[in-house]
VOPALUM-188375 format. One record per residue (C-alpha): residue in one letter; y, z, x. Coordinates in steps of 0.001 Angstrom, whole numbers, plus 500000, padded with zeros to 6 digits. Example, Ala and Ser with C-alpha at 12.3 -4.5 7.8 and 13.67 -1.06 7.14 Angstrom:
BEGIN
a495500507800512300
s498940507140513670
! end
This chain:
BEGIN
x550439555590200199
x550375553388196984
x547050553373194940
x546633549540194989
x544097549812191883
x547261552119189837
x549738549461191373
x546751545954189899
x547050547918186319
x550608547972186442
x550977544424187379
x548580543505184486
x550351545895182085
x553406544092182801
x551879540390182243
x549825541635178940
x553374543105177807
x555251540341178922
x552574537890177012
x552305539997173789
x556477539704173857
x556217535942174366
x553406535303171763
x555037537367168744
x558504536034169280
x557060532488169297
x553827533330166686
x557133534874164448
x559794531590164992
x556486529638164057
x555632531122161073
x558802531336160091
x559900527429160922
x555891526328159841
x557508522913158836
x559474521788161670
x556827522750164353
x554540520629165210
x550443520889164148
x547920520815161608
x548241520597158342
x546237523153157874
x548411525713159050
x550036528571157526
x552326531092157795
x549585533546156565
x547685532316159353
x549718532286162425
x550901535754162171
x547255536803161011
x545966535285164443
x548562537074166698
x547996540526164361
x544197540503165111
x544125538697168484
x547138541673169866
x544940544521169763
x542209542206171542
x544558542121174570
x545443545627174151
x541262546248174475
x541038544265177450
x543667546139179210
x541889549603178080
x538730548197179605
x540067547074182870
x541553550920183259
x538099551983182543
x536308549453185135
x534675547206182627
x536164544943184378
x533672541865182975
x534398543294179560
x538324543277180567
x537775539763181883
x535920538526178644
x538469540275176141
x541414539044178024
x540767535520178767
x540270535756174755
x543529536982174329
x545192534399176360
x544214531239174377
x546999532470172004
x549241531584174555
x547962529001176743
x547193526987173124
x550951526607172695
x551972523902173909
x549136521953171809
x551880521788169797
x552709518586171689
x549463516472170917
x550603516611167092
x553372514440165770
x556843515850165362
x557966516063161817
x561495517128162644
x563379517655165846
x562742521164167731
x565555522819168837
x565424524038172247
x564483527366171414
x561469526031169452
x560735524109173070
x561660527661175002
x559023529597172958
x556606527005173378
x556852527138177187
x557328530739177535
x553977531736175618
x552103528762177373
x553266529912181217
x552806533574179904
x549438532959179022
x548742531200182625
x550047534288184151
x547707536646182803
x544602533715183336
x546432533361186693
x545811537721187426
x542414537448185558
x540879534829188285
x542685536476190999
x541107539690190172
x537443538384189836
x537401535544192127
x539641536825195159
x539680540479194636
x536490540585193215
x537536544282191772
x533844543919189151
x531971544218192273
x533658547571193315
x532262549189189957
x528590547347191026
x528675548998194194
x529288552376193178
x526226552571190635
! end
């Protein structure tokens, strides 16, 4: 008999890894292509990989929580996470200094359908499963 809570954190640690590979190839290519991808001025190099350095270990938390239950916590810390993926394709609503290449496009739509995938597990585990009111009921 499978433990279908086990077999939920395996499915999420599979999405959260999958996402975290997505985000720092495409947080990485960013960085290092800053010019030819498209956004504000105001971005860095500095900055990109300092968001996906501080925002990785949020994800990481999230994960740790929802092992642990929290799963509002896990909800809160992970939804977090995500907008460094779902954001991605922002890129879009800025004007294109130079041509992407099609991996710049790939990244883009990898990290942004990543980051639906996890949102996608995180509203299927509140609103369907509804696995926070299984930790409610046993208090």
């Amino acid at each position: 008999m499978i433990n279908t809570s086990s077999f939920r954190q395996t499915i999420l640690l599979a999405i959260i890894t999958l996402n975290l590979i997505s985000t720092w190839l495409h947080y990485i290519d960013n960085a290092l292509f800053l010019s030819r991808y498209p956004g504000p001025t105001w971005f860095t190099s500095v900055g990109v990989i300092s968001t996906v350095i501080v925002m990785t270990p949020v994800g990481l938390l999230g994960y740790w929580f929802y092992t642990k239950g929290m799963f509002w916590l896990a909800y809160f810390l992970l939804a977090l996470y995500s907008i460094t993926s779902i954001s991605s394709p922002v890129h879009y609503l800025f004007p294109m200094v130079a041509p992407m290449t099609w991996k710049m496009h790939s990244l883009i739509w990898l990290d942004g359908f990543m980051g639906l995938l996890l949102i996608s597990f995180l509203l299927w585990s509140s609103l369907v499963l509804k696995e926070w009111h299984s930790t409610l009921s046993a208090n």
